[in-house]
C-alpha positions, 0 to 999 in steps of 0.5 A, a space after each residue: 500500500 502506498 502512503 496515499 500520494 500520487 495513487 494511479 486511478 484505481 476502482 475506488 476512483 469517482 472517474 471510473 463510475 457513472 455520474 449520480 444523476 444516471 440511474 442505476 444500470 440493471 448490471 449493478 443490481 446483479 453485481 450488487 445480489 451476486 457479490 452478496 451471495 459471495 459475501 455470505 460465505 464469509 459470514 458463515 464462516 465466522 459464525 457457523 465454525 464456532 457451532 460446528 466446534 463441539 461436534 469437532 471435539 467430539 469426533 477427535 476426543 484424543 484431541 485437546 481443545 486448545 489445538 482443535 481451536 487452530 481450526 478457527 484460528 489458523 482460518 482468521 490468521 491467514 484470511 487477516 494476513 492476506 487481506 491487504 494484499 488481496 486488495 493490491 492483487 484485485 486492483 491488478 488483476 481485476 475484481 470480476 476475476 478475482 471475485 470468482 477466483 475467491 468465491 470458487 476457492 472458498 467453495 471448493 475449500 468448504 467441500 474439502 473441510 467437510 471431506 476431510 478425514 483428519 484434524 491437519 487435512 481440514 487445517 489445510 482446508 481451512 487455510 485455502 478457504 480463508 484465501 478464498 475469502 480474503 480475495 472475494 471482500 476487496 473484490 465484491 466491494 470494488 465491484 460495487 463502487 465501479 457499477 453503482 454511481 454515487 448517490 446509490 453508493 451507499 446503498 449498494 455497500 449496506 446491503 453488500 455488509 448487510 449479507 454478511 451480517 444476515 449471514 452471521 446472524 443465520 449461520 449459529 442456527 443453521 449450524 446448529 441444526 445441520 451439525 444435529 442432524 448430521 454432524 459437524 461436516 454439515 457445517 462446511 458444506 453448508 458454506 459452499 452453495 451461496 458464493 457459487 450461485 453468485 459465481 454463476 451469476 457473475 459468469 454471465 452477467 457481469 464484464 470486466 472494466 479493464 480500465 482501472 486495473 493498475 500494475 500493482 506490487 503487493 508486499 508479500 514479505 509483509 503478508 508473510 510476517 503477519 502470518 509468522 508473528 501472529 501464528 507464533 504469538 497464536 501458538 504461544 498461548 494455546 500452547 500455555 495450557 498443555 506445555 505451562 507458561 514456564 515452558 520455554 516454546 511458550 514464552 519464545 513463540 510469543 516474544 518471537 511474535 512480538 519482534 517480527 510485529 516490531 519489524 514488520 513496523 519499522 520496515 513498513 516506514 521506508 518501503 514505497 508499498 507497504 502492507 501498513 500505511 503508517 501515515 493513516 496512524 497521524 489521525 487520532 480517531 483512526 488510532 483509536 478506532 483500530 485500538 478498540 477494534 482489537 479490545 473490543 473484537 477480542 471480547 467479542 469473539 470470546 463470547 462467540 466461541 466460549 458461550 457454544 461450548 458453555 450451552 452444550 457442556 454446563 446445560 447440557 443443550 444440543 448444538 442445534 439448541 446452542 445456536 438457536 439460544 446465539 442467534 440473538 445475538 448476531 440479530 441484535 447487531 444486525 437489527 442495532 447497526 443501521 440505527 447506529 449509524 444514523 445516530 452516528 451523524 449527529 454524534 461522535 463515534 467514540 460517544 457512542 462507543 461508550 454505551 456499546 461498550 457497557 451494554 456489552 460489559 453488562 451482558 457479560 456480568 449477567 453472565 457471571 454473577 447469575 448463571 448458574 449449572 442448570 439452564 436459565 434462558 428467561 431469567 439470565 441468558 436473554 437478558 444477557 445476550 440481549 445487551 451484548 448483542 445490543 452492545 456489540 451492534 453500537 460498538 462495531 458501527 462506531 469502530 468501522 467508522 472511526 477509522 474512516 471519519 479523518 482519513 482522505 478518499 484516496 486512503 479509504 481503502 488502505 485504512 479499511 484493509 488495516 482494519 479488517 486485518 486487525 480484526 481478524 487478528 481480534 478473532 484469533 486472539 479471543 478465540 485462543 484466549 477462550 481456549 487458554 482459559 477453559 483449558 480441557 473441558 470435555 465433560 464439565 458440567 458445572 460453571 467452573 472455568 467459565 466464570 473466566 470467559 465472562 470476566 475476560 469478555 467484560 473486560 474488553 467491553 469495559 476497556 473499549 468504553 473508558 478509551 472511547 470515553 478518554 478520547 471523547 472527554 480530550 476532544 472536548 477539552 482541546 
């Protein structure tokens, strides 16, 4: 990426689009449906894994629940890593290509996830699904600014996020029933059929503009050392549990981690495309927001993987019923997102941080001084997953847009890029910590080390709202 100077015409640019007063080509509304499709995959696969988990555990008992986690964690490493690049890569080679390039990897991917015979055949798998993924966002979004023109814009970009988010929200109660009915491979077809109806779509519908493709250079080197810092640092805490903190892999895998981050830093201030665009980082909200996407996303996806295996475990409900019992708590986001926005507007992002925040945090103390070893759906668990659904679905729309309110236009795509890659990182961590501290859980039927996931959780939530309280009140007084 480059630090935004002198950037050749790329889709994003306002020259390559129709004018606003046009009205809007059929081709868009195919782009628009057919991208979407492509983009539900994705979503699925972030919720839907998490479902599937028990099941996982179940078939491979020998197995412990820390190294099973790297069946979502390596998926969110290397989707984050090459995010960036993928974009630099569909700006070249065109985002129609690269669209079904992405979209038919993922699929053929989820086919073999759910095919394999093994925990490592389904970890490779897994590592092609998330490049197919990381090469269909970029790609279906350059699609969309290229065929919409600009008053219709803004449209077409909600419903393309919003297909992800039905798709989050879809996919713990689909999960559930299709790992019920007939296991945990259930759950990886089901991933596959969505982005090939689109793929078919795009085949005979849409046409390449090769006018904007541009002869980029992606950092791979960079790409690489996100995948070996985090895989290392990854490593490193779920390992603490079966090798112990003392233990010397332990402590060099994450200080190992921790220098190529520091490198990857300090390399990126002296290379002409780098994979972090350190200028972005001047901006104080973009600073921030980026900070909190890494609290708060942590937080987040503690709840989402540590909560299944609460239902299944303690209350003892199916995986069919645990994510019936979730789907709250993508729909509250889903529902809550368009009204944040609209209040975004009027009021700042970190304001309406705060309350996301506290909503969240408040879900997560429910959690932990009322539930209790027999199932309470009335008393403790709507009225929790309510708040954090409600919480998550303010905070996540302040976060995305915090880290776009100062940059300039021609900046729009490296800093999203940044952000989708330290989110997905936000994944991998909350789901590692989640492992690290429930350790082996099979067969625990009392709350036990689940106290620990509420807690951690509420922390995120908490410190995500005092930062975003800090930068409000700092604003105010300068």
């Amino acid at each position: 990426m480059s630090n935004g100077q002198n950037e050749p015409p790329t889709q994003h640019s306002v020259d390559n689009v129709p004018e606003s007063s046009k009205s809007v080509p059929r081709e868009a509304w195919v782009v628009l449906f057919a991208s979407a499709l492509c983009m539900s995959q994705s979503g699925l696969a972030l919720s839907i894994t998490n479902v599937a988990f028990p099941s996982i555990r179940d078939d491979f008992p020998t197995i412990s629940t820390s190294t099973l986690s790297w069946v979502i964690n390596l998926y969110t490493i290397m989707a984050g890593a090459s995010l960036i690049v993928s974009g630099v890569i569909v700006t070249k080679y065109g985002p129609r290509r690269m669209l079904l390039v992405g979209a038919g990897l993922f699929a053929v991917s989820a086919l073999g996830c759910g095919l394999a015979p093994n925990i490592p055949l389904l970890l490779v798998a897994r590592v092609f699904q998330a490049f197919g993924s990381a090469l269909s966002t970029p790609a279906g979004i350059a699609l969309l600014v290229a065929a919409f023109p600009d008053s219709h814009r803004a449209t077409a970009v909600t419903g393309y996020t919003a297909a992800g988010q039905i798709a989050a929200a879809l996919g713990p109660s689909l999960g559930g029933f299709l790992v019920d009915a007939g296991g945990w491979r259930w759950a990886f077809f089901a991933m596959a059929p969505s982005g090939s109806i689109g793929m078919l779509l795009i085949l005979k519908f849409v046409k390449e503009d090769r006018r904007a493709m541009i002869d980029a250079r992606p950092d791979i080197p960079g790409a690489a050392l996100i995948m070996v810092s985090m895989s290392l640092i990854i490593g490193g805490l779920v390992q603490s549990r079966p090798w112990g903190w003392s233990d010397p892999r332990v402590i060099l895998g994450i200080l190992l981690g921790a220098v190529f981050i520091a490198y990857l830093v300090q390399r990126s201030r002296n290379r002409e495309f780098p994979i972090f665009d350190l200028s972005l980082f001047k901006f104080a909200t973009f600073r921030s927001s980026n900070v909190g996407t890494l609290v708060f996303g942590t937080g987040f996806f503690i709840v989402f993987f540590g909560y299944v295996l609460f239902l299944t475990d303690v209350w003892d409900y199916s995986a069919r019923d645990a994510g019936v019992l979730l789907t709250p708590l993508a729909l509250c986001g889903a529902i809550m997102a368009p009204i944040t926005a609209r209040l975004l507007r009027t009021r700042g992002t970190q304001t309406l941080l705060i309350p996301g925040g506290v909503f969240f945090t408040a879900g997560a103390l429910i959690m932990f001084f009322v539930a209790g070893d027999e199932p309470n759906i009335l008393g403790v668990w709507l009225p929790s997953i309510l708040l954090t659904g409600i919480g998550s679905g303010v905070a996540w729309p302040c976060l995305y847009a915090g880290v776009v309110a100062e940059v300039s236009a021609n900046q729009y795509a490296a800093a999203s890029g940044l952000n989708q890659t330290i989110q997905r990182m936000s994944t991998a961590l909350g789901v590692a910590i989640a492992a690290v501290l429930l350790g082996d859980t099979v067969g625990q039927t009392t709350v036990g080390h689940f106290d620990r996931i509420f807690i951690a959780s509420g922390l995120c939530g908490a410190v995500a709202a005092i930062l975003a309280a800090l930068l409000a009140h700092q604003r105010r007084t300068s």
